[in-house]
C-alpha atoms as a printed R data frame, in Angstrom:
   type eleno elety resid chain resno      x       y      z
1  ATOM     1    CA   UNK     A     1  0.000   0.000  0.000
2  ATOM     2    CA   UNK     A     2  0.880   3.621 -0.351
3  ATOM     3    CA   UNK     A     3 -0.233   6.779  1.298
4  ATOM     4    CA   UNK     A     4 -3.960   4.867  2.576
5  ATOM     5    CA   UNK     A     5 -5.606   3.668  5.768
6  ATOM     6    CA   UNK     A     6 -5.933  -0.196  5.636
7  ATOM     7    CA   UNK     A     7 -7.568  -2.475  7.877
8  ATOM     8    CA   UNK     A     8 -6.425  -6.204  7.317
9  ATOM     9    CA   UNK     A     9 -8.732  -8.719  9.311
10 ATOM    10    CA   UNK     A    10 -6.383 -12.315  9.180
11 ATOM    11    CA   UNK     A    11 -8.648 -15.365  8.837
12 ATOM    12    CA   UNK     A    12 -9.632 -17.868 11.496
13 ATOM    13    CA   UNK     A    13 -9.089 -20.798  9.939
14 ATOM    14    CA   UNK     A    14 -5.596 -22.811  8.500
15 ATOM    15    CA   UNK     A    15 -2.180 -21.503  8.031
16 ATOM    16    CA   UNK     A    16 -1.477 -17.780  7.094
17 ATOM    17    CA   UNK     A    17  0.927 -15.979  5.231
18 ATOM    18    CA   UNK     A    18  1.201 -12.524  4.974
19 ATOM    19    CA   UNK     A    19  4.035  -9.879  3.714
20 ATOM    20    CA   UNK     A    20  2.402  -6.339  4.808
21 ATOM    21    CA   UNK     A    21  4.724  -3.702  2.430
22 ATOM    22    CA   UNK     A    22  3.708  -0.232  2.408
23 ATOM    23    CA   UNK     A    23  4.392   3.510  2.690
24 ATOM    24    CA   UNK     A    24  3.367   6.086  4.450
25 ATOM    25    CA   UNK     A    25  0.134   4.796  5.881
26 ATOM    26    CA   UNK     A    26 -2.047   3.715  8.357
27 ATOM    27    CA   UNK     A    27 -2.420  -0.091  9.108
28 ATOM    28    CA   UNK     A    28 -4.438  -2.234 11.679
29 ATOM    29    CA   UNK     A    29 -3.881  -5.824 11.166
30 ATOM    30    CA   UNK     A    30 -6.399  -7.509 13.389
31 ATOM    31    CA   UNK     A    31 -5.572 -11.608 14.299
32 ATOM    32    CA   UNK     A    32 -8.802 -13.508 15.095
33 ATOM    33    CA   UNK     A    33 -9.007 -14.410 18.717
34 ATOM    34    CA   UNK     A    34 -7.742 -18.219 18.946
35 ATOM    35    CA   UNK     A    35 -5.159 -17.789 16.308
36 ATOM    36    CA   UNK     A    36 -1.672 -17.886 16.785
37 ATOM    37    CA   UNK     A    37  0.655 -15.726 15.362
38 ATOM    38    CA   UNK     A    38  4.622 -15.266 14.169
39 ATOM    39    CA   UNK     A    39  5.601 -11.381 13.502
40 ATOM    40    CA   UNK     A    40  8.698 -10.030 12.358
41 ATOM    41    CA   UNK     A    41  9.506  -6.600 11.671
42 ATOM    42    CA   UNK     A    42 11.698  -4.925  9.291
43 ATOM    43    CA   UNK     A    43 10.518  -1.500  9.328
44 ATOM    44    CA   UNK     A    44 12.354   1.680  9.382
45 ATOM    45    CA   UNK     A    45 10.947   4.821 10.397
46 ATOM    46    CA   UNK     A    46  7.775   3.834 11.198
47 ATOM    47    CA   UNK     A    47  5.652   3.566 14.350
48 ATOM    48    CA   UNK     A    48  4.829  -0.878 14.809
49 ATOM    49    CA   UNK     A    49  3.074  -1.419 17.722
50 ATOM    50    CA   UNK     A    50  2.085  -4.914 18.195
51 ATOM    51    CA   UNK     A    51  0.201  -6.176 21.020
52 ATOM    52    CA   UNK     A    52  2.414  -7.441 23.503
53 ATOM    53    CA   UNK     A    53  0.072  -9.293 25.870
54 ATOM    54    CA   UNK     A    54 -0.724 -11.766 22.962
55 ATOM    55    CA   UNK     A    55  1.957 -11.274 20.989
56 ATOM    56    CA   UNK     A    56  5.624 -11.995 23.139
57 ATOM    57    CA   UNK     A    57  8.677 -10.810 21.748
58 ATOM    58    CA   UNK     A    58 11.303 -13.298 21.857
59 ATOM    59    CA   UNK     A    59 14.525 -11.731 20.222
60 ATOM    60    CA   UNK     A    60 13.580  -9.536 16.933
61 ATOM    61    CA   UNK     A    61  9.872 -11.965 16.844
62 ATOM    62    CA   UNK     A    62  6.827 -11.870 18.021
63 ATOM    63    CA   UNK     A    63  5.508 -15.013 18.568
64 ATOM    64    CA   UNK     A    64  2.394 -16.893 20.468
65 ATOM    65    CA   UNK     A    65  3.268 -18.732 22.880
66 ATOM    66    CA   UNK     A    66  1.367 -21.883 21.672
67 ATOM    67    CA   UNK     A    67  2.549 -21.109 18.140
68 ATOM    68    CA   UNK     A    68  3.947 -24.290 17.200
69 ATOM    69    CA   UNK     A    69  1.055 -26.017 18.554
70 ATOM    70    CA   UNK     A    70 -1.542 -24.445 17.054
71 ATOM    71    CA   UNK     A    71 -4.017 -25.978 13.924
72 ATOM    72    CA   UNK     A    72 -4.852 -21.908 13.152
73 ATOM    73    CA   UNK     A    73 -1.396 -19.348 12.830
74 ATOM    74    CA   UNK     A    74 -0.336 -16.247 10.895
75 ATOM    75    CA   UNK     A    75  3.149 -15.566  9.636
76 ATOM    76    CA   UNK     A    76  3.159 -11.836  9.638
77 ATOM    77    CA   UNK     A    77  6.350 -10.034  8.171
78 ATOM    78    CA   UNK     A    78  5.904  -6.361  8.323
79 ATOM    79    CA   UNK     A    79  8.092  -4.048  6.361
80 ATOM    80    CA   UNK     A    80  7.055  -0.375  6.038
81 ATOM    81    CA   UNK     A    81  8.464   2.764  5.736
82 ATOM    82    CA   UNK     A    82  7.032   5.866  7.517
83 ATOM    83    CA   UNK     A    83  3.617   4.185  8.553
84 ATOM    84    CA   UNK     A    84  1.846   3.606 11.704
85 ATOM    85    CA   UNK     A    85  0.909  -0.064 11.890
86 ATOM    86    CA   UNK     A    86 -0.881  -1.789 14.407
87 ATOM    87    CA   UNK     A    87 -1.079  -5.690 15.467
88 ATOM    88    CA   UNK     A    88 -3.425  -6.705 17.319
């Protein structure tokens, strides 16, 4: 995405890949409740704030902690430049 406001709503359901790329915009990347989730962030001048409480950050990833248990997971790599981008 460019200059836009996005909202991304992950599925429920299976295994997830996503590669979030974008400019200067606003993003809210919603994971269904019950769905694990792998983030890694390569952004650079840009505000990521990813919800902690769910989300653990072990090293440069944020990770579930049942995330290699789980039938339902995201792989989230974010890489944005001036954006505001929001996990939750």
């Amino acid at each position: 995405v460019g200059a836009a406001d996005v909202r991304i709503i992950l599925p429920e359901t299976g295994t997830v890949k996503a590669d979030v790329r974008g400019g200067a915009a606003d993003i809210n990347i919603t994971v269904p409740d019950g769905v694990a989730a792998r983030i890694t962030n390569n952004s650079s001048l840009s505000s990521v704030n990813i919800d902690t409480s769910r989300f653990p950050k072990f090293g440069k990833v944020y990770e579930s902690l049942n995330f290699d248990e789980a039938d339902n997971r995201v792989i989230l790599h974010i890489n944005v430049g001036a954006a505001d981008v929001t996990v939750r």
